[in-house]
TIZATI-341171 format. One line per 8 residues: number of its first residue (from 1); their letters; for each residue y, x, z of N, C-alpha, C. Coordinates in steps of 0.05 Angstrom, whole numbers, plus 5000, padded with zeros to 4 digits. Each point is the difference from the previous one (the first is absolute). Layout:
% residues N
NUM = A = Y,X,Z,Y,X,Z,Y,X,Z ~ ...
//
This chain:
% residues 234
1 = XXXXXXXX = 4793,5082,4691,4978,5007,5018,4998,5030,5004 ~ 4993,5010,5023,4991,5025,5005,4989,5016,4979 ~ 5010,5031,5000,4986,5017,4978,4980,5012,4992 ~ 4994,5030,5018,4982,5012,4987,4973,4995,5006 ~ 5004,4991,5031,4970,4994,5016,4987,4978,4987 ~ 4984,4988,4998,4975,4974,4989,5016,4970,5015 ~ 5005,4988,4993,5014,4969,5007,4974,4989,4999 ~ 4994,4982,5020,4986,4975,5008,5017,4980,5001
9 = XXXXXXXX = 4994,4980,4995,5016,4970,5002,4982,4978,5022 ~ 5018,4998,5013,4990,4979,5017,5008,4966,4988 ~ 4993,4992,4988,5008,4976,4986,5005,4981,5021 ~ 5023,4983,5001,5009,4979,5016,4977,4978,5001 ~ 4989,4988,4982,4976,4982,5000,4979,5016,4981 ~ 4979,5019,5011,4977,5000,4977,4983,4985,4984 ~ 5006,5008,4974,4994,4984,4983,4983,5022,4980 ~ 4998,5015,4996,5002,5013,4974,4967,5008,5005
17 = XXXXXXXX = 4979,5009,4979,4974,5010,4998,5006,5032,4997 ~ 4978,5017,5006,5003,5021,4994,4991,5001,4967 ~ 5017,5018,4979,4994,5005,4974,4971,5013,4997 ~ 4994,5009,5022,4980,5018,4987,4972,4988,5011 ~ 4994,4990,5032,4972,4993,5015,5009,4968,5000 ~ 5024,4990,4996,5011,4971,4998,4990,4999,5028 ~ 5000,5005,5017,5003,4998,5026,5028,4983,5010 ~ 5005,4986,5016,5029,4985,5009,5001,4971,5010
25 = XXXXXXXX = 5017,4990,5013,5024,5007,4998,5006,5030,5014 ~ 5018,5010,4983,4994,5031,5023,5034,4999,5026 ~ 4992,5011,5017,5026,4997,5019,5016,5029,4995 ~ 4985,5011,4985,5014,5030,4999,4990,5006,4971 ~ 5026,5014,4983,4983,5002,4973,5019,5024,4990 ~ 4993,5012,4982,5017,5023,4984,5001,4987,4968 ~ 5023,5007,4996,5001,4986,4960,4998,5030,4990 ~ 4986,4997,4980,4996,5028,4977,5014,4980,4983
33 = XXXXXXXX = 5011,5011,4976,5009,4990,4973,4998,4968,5000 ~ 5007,4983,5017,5009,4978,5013,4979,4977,5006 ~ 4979,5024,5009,4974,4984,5006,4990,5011,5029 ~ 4989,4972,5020,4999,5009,5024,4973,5014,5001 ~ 5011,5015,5030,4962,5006,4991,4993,5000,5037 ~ 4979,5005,5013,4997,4998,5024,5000,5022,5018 ~ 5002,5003,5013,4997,5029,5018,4981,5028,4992 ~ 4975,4980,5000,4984,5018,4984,4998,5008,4979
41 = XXXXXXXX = 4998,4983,4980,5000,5008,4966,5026,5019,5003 ~ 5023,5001,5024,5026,5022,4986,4992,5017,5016 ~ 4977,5011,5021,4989,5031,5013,5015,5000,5023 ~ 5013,4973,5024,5012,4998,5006,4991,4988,5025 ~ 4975,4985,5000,4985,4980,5017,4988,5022,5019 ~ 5002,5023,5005,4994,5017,5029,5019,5004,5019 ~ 5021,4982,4988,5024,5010,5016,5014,4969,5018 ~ 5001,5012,5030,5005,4973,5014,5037,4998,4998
49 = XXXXXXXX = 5010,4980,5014,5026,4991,5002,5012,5007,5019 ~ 5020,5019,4996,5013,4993,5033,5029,4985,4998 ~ 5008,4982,5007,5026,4983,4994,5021,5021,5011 ~ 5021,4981,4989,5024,5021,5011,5008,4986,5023 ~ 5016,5022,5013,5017,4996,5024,5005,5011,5019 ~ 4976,5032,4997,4998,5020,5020,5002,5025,4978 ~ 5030,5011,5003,5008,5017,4985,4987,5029,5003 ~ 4998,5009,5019,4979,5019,5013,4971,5005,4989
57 = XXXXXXXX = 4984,4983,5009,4974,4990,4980,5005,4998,4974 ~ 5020,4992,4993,4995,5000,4968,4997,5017,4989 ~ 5013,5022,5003,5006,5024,4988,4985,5023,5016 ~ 4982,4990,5018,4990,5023,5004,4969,4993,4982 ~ 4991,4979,5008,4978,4991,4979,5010,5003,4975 ~ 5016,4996,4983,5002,5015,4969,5002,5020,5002 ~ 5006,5015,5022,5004,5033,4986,4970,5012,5003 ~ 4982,4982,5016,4980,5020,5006,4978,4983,4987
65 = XXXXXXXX = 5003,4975,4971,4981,4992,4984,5006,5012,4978 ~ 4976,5010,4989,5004,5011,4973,5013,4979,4978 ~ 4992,4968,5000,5008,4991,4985,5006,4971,5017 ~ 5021,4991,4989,5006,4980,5019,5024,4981,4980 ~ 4995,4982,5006,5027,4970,4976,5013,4982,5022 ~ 5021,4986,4990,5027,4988,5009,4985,4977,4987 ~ 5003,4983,5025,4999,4971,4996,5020,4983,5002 ~ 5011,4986,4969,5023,4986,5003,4989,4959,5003
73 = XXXXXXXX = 5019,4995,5008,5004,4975,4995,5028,4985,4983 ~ 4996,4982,4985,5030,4996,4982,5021,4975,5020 ~ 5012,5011,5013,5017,4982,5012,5023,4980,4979 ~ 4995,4967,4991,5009,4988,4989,5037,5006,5007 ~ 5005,4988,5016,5029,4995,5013,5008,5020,4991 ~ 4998,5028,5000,5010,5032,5003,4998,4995,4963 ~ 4982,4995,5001,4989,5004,4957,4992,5030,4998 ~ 4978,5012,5022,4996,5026,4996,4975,5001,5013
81 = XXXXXXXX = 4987,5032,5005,4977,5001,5010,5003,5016,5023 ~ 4987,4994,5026,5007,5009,5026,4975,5020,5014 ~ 5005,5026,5008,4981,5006,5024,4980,4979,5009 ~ 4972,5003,5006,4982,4984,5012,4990,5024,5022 ~ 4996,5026,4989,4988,5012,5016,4984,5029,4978 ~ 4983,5012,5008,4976,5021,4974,4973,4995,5006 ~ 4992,5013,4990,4971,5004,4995,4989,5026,5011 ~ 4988,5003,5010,4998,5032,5008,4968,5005,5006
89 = XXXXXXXX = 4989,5022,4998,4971,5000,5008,4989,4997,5027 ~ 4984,4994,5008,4995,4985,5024,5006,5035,5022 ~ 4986,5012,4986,4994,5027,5028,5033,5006,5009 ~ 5015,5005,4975,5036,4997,5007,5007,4991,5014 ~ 4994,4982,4996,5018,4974,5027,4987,5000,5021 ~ 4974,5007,5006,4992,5012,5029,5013,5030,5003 ~ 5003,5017,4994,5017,5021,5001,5032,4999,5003 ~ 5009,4977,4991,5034,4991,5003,4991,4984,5026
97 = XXXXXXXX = 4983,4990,5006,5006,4983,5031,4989,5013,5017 ~ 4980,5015,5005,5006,5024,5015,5021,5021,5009 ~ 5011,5006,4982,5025,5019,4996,5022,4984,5011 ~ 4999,4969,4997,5036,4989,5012,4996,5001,5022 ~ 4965,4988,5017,4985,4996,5029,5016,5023,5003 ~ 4991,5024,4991,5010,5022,5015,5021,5011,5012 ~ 5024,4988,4975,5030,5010,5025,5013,4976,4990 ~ 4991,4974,5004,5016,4975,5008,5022,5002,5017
105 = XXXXXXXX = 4989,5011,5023,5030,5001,5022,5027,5015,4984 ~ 4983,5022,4993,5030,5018,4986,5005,4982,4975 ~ 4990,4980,4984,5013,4991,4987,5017,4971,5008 ~ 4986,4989,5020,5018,4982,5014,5026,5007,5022 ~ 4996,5018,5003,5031,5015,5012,5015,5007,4975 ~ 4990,5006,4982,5023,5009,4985,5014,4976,4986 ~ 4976,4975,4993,5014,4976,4993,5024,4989,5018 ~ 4998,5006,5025,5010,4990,5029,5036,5020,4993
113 = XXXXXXXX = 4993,5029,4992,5033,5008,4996,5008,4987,4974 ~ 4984,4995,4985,5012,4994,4966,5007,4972,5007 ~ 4994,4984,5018,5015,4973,5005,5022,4998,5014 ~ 5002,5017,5022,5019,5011,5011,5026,5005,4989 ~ 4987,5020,4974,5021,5016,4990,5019,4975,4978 ~ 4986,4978,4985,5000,4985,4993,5022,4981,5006 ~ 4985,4992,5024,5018,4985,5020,5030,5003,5002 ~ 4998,5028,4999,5033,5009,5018,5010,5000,4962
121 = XXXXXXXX = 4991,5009,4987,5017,5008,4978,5005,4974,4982 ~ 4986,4975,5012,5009,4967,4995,5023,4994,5009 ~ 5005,5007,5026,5017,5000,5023,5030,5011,4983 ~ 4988,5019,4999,5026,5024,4986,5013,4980,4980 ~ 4981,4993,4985,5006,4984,4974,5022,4982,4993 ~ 4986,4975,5024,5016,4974,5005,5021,5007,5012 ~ 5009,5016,5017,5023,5010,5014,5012,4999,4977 ~ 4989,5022,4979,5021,5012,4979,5011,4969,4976
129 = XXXXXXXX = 4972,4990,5002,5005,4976,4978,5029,4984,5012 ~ 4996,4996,5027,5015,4971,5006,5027,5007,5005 ~ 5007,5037,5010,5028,5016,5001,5003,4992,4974 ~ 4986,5005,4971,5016,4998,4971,5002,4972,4994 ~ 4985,4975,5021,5006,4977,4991,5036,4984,5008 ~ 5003,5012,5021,5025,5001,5022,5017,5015,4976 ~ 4994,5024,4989,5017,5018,4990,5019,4977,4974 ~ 4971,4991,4985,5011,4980,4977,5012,4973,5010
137 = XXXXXXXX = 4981,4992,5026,5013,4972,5000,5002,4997,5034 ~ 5026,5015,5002,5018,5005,5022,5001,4977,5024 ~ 4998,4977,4981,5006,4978,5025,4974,4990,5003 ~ 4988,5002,4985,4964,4996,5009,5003,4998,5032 ~ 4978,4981,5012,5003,5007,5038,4969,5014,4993 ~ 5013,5023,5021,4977,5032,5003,4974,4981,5007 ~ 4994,4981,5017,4974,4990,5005,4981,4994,4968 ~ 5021,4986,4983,4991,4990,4980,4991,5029,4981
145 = XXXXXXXX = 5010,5020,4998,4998,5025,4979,4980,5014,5016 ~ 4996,4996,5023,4976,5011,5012,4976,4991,4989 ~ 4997,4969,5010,4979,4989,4985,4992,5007,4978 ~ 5026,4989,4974,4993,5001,4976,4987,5028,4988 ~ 5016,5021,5018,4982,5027,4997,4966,4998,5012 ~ 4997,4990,5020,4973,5008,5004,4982,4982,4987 ~ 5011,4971,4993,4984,4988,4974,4994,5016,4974 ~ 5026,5014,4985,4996,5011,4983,4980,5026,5000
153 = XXXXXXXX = 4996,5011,5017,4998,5024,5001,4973,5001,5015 ~ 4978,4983,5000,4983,4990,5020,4977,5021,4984 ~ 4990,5020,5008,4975,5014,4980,4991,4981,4991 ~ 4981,5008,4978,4976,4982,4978,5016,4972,4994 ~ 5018,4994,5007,5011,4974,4992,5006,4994,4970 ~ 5006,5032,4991,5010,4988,4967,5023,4992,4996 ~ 5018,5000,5027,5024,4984,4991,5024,5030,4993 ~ 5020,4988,5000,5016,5027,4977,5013,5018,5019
161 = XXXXXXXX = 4993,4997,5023,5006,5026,5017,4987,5018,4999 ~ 4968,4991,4991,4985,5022,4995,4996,5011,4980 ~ 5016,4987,4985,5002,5013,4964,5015,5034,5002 ~ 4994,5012,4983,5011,5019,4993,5029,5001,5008 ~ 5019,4976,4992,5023,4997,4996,5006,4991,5021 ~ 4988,4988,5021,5005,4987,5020,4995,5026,5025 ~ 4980,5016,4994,5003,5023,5017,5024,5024,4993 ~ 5011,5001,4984,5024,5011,4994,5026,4992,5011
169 = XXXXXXXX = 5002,4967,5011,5017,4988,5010,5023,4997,4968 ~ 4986,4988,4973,5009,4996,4990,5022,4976,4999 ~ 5022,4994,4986,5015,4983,5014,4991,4978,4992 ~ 4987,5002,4959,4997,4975,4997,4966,4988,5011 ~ 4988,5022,5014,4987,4986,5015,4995,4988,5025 ~ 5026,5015,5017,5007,4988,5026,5011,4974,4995 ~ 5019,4994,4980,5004,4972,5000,4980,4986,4987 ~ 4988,4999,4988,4973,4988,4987,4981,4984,5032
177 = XXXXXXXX = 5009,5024,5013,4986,4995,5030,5009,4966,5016 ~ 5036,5015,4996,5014,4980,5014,4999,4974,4984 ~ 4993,5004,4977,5009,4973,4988,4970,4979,5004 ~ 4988,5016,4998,4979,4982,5009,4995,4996,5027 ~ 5014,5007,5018,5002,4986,5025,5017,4975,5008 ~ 5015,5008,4983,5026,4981,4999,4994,4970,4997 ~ 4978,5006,4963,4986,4982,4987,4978,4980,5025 ~ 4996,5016,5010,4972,4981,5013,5013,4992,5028
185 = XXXXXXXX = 5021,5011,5010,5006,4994,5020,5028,4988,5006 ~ 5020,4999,4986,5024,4985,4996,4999,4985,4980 ~ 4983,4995,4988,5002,4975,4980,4980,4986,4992 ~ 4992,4979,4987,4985,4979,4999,4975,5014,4978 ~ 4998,5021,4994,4983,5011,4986,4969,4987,5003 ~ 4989,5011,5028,4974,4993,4998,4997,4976,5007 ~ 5023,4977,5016,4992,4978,4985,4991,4987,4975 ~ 5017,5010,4979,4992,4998,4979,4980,5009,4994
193 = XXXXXXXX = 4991,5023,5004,4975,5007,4995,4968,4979,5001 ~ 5009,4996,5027,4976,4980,5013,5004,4970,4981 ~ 5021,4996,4997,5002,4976,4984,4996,4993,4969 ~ 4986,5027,4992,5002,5008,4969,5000,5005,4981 ~ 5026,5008,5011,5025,5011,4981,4996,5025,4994 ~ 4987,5019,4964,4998,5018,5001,5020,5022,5008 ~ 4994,5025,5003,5009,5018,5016,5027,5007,4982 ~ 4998,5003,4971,5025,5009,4986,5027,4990,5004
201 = XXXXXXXX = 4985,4962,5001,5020,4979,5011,5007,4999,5026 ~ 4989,5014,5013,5003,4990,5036,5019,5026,4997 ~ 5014,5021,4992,5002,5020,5008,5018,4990,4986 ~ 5007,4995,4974,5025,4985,4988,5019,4989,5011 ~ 4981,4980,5015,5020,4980,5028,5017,5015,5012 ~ 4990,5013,5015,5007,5020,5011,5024,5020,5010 ~ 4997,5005,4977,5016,5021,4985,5024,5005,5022 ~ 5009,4980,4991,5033,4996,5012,4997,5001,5032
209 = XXXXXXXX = 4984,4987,5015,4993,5004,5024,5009,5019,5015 ~ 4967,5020,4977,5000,5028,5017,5024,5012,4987 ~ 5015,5002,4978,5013,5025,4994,5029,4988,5017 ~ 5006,4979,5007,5020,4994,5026,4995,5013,5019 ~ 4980,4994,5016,4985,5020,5029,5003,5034,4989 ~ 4995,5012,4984,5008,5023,4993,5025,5010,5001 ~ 5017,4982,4989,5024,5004,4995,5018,5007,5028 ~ 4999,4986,5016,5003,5006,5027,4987,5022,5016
217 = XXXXXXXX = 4972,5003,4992,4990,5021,5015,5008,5030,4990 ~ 5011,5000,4973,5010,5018,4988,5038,5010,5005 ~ 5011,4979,5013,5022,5001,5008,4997,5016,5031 ~ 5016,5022,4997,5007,5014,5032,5003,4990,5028 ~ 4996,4997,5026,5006,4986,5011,5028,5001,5017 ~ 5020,4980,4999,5026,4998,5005,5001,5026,5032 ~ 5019,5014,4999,4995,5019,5020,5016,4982,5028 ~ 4984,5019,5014,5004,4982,5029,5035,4992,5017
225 = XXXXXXXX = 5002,4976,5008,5017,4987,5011,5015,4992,4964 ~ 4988,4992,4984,5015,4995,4966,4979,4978,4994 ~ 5003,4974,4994,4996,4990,4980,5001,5007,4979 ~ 4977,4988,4982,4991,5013,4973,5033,4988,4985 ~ 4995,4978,5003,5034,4984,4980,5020,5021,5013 ~ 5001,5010,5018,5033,5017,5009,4989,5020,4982 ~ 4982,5008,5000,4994,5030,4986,5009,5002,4982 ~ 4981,4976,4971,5009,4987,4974,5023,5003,4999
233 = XX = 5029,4978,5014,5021,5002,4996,5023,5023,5010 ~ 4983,5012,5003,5022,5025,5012,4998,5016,4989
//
């Protein structure tokens, strides 16, 4: 959880009483020494919410509340605790929404180049991804390494183009790329999937499939007016 600032907990189902006025279920609570307590009993209940999502506002209302807390929520799936939004004193956050009213335009133009700029340097990217996918797997058809680049490489996706290693045009993550295209798309994989079959096993099946389809795409392509077998035997 967050550090130095005051943590609030947004509890997924409120349940809990306050320790001290037993006030509750509370929807917002602070733990002292692993006891909840309510907004107020923690000197905290003057202070309204502003959720997250407007990066601008956020940070202009904390900088200009004297005291202000991070409201988390514990996201199960993740197994951690996530941004909800802060706490901030009410006159702040009329002073942060005034102040964004004020040069909105200049901050929406500038969002307008930083997407821009974005844009093109995605562009740049997949170019570069799907040249190093061609580079490794030569007989790949360019339509297909295109794709598989702009799948991989898709912002916020999470997938391993956007990894660290995947923006390096690492190799074992460019094929990591290919192989899972291979997987879902030359072979009976997500059939299996739909039919069951856990993923360790479906990918087991497999195996041989995709690392055939590689094998070829990893082979050069026979140079022109040559059969690949004249090549071989000559």
């Amino acid at each position: 959880m967050p550090g130095a600032e005051p943590v609030v907990v947004a509890p997924l189902v409120p349940r809990l009483h306050c320790a001290e006025c037993h006030r509750g279920p509370l929807p917002l609570l602070v733990l002292e020494h692993n006891a909840p307590y309510c907004l107020d009993c923690a000197d905290l209940g003057h202070l309204v919410h502003l959720p997250r999502g407007n990066a601008a506002l956020t940070r202009r209302a904390r900088e200009s509340s004297s005291l202000w807390a991070v409201v988390v929520r514990h996201n199960r799936r993740r197994t951690r605790y996530e941004r909800q939004g802060i706490l901030v004193e009410e006159a702040a956050l009329v002073r942060a929404e005034a102040a964004c009213l004020a040069d909105a335009d200049a901050r929406a133009r500038r969002r307008e180049r930083d997407a821009a700029r974005r844009a093109a340097e995605d562009v740049r990217f997949t170019a570069a991804l799907a040249a190093e996918i061609l580079r490794l797997f030569p007989s790949c058809p360019p339509s297909r390494a295109r794709a598989v680049a702009t799948h991989t490489s898709e912002r916020g996706s999470g997938r391993v183009g956007r990894s660290a290693a995947g923006r390096s045009l690492d190799e074992g993550a460019v094929t990591a790329a290919v192989r899972a295209s291979v997987r879902h798309v030359d072979t009976a994989y997500d059939a299996l999937l739909m039919s069951g079959v856990p993923r360790g096993k479906a990918r087991a099946r497999v195996a041989a499939a995709t690392d055939a389809v590689l094998t070829v795409w990893r082979t050069p392509p026979a140079p022109p007016g040559l059969t690949r077998t004249a090549c071989s035997s000559g």
